[in-house]
C-alpha positions as CSV (number, residue, x, y, z in Angstrom):
1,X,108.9,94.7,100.2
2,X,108.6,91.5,101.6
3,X,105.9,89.4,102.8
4,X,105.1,86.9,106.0
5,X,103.3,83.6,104.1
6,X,104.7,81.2,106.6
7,X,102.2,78.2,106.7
8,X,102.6,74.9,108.7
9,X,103.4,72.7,106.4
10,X,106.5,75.4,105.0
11,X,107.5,75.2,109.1
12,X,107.2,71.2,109.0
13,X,109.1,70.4,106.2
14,X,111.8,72.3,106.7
15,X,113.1,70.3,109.4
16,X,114.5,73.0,111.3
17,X,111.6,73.2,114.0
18,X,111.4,70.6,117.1
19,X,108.7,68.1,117.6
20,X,107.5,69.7,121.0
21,X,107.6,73.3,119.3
22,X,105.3,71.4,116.2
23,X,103.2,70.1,119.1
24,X,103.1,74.2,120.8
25,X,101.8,75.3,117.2
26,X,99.1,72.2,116.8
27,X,97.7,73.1,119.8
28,X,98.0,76.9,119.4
29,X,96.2,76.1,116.1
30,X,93.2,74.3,117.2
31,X,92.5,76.5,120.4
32,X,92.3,79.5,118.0
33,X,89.1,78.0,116.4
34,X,87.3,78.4,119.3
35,X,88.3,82.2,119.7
36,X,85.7,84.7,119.5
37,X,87.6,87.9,119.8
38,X,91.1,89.6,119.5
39,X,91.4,89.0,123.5
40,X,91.3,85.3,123.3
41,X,93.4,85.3,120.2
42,X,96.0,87.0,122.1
43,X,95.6,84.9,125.4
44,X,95.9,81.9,123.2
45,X,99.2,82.5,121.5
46,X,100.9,84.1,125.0
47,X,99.0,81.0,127.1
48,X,99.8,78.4,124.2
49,X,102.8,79.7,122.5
50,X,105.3,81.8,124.1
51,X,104.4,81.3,127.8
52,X,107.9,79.6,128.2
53,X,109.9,81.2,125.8
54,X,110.8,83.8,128.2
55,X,107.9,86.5,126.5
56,X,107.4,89.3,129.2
57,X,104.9,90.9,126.9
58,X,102.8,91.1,123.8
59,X,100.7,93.3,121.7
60,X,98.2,92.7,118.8
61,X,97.7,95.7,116.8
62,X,95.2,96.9,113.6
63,X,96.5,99.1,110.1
64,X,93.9,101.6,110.3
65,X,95.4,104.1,106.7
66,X,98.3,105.2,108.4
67,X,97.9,104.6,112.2
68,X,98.7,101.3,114.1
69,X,95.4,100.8,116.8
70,X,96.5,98.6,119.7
71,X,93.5,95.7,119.3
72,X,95.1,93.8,122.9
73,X,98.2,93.9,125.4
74,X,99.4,91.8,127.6
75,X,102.5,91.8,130.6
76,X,104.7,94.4,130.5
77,X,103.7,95.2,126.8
78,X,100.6,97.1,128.1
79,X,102.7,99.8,129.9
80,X,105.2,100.6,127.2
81,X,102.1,100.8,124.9
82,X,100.7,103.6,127.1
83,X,104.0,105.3,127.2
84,X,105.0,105.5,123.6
85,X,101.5,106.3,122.7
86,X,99.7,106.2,119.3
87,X,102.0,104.9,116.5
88,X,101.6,105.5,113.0
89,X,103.3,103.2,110.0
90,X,105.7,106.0,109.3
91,X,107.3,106.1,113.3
92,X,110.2,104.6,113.6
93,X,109.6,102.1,116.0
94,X,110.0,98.0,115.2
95,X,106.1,97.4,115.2
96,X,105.4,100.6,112.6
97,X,108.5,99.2,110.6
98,X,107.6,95.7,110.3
99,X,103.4,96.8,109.4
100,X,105.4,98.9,106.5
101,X,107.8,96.6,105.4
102,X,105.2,94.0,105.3
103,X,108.4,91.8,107.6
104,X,109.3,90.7,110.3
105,X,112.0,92.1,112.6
106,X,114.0,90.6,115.1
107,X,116.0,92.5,117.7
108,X,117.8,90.1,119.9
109,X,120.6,93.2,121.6
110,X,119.2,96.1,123.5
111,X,121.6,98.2,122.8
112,X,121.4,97.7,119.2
113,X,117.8,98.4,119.1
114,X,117.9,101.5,121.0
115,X,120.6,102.1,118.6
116,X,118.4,101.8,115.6
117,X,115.0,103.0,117.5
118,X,115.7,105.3,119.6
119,X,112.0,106.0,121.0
120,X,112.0,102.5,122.4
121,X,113.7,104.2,125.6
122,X,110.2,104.6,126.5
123,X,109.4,101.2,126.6
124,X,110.0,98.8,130.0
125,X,113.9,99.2,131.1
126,X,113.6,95.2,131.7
127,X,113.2,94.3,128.4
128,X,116.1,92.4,126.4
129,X,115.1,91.5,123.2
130,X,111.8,92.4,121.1
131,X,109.9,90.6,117.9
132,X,107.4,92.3,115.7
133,X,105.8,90.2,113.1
134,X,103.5,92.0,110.8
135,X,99.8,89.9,110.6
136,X,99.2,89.1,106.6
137,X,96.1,88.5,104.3
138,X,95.7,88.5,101.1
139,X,99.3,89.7,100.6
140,X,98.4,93.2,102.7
141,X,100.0,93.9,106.2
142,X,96.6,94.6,108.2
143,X,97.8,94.3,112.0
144,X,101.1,93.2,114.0
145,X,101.9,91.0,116.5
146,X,104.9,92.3,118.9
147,X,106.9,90.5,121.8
148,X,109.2,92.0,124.1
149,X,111.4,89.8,126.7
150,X,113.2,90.1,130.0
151,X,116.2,87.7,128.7
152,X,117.9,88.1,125.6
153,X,116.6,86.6,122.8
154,X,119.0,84.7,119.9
155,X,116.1,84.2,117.3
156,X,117.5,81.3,115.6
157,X,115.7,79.2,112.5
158,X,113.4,77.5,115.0
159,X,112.6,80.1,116.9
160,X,111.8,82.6,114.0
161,X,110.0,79.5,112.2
162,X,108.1,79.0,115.4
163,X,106.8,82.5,116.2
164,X,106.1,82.9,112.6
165,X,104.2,79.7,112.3
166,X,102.1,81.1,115.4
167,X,101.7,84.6,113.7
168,X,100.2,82.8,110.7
169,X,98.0,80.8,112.5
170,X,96.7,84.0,114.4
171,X,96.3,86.0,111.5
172,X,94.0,83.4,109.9
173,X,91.7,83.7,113.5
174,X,91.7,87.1,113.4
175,X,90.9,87.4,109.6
176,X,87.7,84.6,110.5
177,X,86.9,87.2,113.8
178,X,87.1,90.2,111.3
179,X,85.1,88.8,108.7
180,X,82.3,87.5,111.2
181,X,81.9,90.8,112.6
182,X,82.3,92.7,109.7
183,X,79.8,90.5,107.5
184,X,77.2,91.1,110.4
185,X,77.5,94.6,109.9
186,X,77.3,95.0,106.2
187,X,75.3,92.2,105.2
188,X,72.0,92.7,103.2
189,X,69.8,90.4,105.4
190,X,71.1,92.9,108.5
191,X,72.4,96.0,107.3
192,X,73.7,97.3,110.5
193,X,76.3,100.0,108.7
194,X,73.8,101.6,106.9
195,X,71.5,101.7,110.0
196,X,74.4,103.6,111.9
197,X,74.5,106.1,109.4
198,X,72.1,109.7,110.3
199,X,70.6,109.5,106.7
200,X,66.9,110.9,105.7
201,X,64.8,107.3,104.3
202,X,64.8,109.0,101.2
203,X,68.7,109.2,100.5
204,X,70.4,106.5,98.4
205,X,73.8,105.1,100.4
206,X,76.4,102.9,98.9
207,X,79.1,102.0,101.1
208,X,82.5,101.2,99.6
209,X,86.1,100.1,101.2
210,X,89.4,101.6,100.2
211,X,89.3,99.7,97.2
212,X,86.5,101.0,95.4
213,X,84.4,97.6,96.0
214,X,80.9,97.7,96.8
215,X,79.8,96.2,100.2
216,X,77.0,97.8,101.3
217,X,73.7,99.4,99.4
218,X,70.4,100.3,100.8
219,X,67.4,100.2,99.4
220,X,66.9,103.3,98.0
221,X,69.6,103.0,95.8
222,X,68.4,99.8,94.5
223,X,64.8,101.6,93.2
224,X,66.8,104.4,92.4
225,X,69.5,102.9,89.9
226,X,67.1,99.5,89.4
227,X,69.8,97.0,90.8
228,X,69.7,94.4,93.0
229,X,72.2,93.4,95.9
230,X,73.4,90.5,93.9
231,X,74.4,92.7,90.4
232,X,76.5,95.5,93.5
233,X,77.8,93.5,96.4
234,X,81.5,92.7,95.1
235,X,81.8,94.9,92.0
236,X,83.5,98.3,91.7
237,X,81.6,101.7,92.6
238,X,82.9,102.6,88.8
239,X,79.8,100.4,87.5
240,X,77.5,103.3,88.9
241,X,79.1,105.4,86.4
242,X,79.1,106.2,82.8
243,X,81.8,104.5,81.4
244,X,83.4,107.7,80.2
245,X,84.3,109.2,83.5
246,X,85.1,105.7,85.2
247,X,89.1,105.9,84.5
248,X,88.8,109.5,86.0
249,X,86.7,108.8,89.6
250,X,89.1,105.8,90.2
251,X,92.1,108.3,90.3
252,X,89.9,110.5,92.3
253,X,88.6,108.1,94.7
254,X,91.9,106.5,94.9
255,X,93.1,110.2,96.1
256,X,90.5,110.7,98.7
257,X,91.4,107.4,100.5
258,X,94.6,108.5,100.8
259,X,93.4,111.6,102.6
260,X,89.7,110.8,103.5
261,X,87.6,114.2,105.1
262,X,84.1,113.8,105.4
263,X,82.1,115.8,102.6
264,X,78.8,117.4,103.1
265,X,76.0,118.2,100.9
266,X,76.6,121.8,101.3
267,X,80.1,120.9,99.9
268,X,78.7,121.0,96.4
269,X,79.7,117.7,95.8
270,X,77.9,115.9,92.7
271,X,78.2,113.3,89.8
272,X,76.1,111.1,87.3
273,X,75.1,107.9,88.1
274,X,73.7,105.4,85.4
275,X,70.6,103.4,85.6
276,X,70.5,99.1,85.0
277,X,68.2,100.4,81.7
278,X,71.4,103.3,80.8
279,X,69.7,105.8,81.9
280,X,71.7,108.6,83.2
281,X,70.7,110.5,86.8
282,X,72.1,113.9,88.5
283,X,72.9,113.6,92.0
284,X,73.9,115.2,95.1
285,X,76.7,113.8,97.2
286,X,77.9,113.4,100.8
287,X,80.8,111.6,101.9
288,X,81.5,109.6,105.4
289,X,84.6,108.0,105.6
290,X,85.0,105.4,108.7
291,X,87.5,102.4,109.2
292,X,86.7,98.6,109.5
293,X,89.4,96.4,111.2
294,X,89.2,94.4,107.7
295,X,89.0,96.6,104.8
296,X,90.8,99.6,106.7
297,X,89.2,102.7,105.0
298,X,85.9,102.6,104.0
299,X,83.4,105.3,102.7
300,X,79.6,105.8,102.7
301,X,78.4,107.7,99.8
302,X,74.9,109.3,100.2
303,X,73.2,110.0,97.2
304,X,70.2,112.8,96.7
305,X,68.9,113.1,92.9
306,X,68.8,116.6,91.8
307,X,65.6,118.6,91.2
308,X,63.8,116.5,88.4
309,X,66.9,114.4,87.2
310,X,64.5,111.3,89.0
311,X,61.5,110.3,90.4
């Protein structure tokens, strides 16, 4: 598969992109750092970007696992969004196939995309041409930025080093957005993930994302395995673990991502944690898998010792 990278200075020295179109991105650029949600990062790059370029609509979207969540719409976008409905990476439609691909796609001839995509019947009759350009970070597709327009679209060099240029710059404001909003929710000094969760004050919870990485402890869990935030925030759930049954959970947990169902106590759920002294401690587990615009799929592990296994 391939991947979007494209970074301004990549767009400005390859010579193929006009000043005025250098001068569209700059200011596309610095309006984004003073955007505060996915709204004004889309308002921004229609407003500043592709208000002349003939653009009848556009669409950001989020990867959540397998599904495609429309974040904001705008023009005639917003109406074909309603009418092809929820969209998952594995539809064959341009925005699902560029999110997969991890690539953009470029369909200049109606025809030839109905051709191709069939479902896009359901999208405006007006529309010419369409663009999907998958949002990157850290190598990983995590949302899409789509364009349809009422004239035919060639998508030469420029133009494709233009919109891409704009698609980087946006994904960078919406990774700063995401990050913002996600450290407020998961950060020690305000714990606001764990406070969402309908937990008795007794319960240990670690929350992890699809990874297996640790962002979120309370502190329970803390007394209970005698860490602190700084030696689990960052690390792999595995450390919790004896180190004989580490290779094993990864597989496991790796599994349950892929297919995420929340798991009760009642489910007889249960593993052995270790202690910072080595100590090892019987526990009871539930599981509560939720999404983050960031991480994607995340889980909250609730931890009960068993019956004199720990104080």
């Amino acid at each position: 598969m391939g991947q979007t990278n494209t970074t301004l200075e990549a767009v400005v020295g390859s010579g193929l992109i006009q000043v005025d179109a250098l001068d569209r991105v700059a200011k596309v650029a610095e309006a984004l750092t003073r955007a505060i949600d996915v709204d004004q990062v889309l308002e921004t790059i229609v407003n500043e970007g592709i208000s002349d370029t003939g653009a009848s609509g556009s669409a950001l979207s989020f990867r959540h696992g397998d599904a495609l969540v429309v974040g904001a719409t705008s023009g005639t976008t917003t109406e074909s969004v309603k009418r092809l409905g929820g969209v998952s990476v594995s539809r064959n439609v341009p925005g699902a196939y560029a999110v997969y691909r991890a690539e953009p796609l470029w369909l200049p001839d109606r025809a030839e995309t109905l051709a191709r995509f069939p479902e896009m019947r359901l999208a405006s009759p007006n529309t010419k041409s369409w663009a999907a350009v998958p949002l990157m970070s850290k190598g990983r597709a995590f949302g899409l930025w789509s364009m349809s327009f009422s004239s035919r679209q060639t998508f030469d060099s420029p133009q494709r080093l233009f919109l891409l240029a704009v698609a980087d710059i946006a994904a960078l404001a919406l990774s700063r957005i995401i990050l913002e909003a996600d450290r407020a929710r998961w950060s020690p000094q305000s714990p606001a993930l764990i406070d969402e969760l309908v937990i008795d004050p007794d319960d240990a919870v670690v929350i992890v994302e699809s990874g297996g990485t640790i962002i979120a402890v309370n502190d329970r869990l803390l007394e209970l395995l005698g860490h602190t935030h700084e030696t689990l925030i960052g690390r792999s759930v595995e450390v919790l673990l004896p180190p004989s049954v580490r290779h094993d959970h990864a597989q496991i947990r790796r599994q349950y991502v892929n297919d995420p169902i929340p798991r009760s106590f009642d489910s007889g759920l249960s593993t052995v944690a270790v202690h910072a002294d080595g100590t090892e401690i019987s526990l009871e587990i539930s599981l509560s898998p939720f999404t983050s615009y960031r991480e994607g799929i995340c889980v909250a592990a609730v931890l009960r010792p068993k019956p004199g296994s720990a104080p």
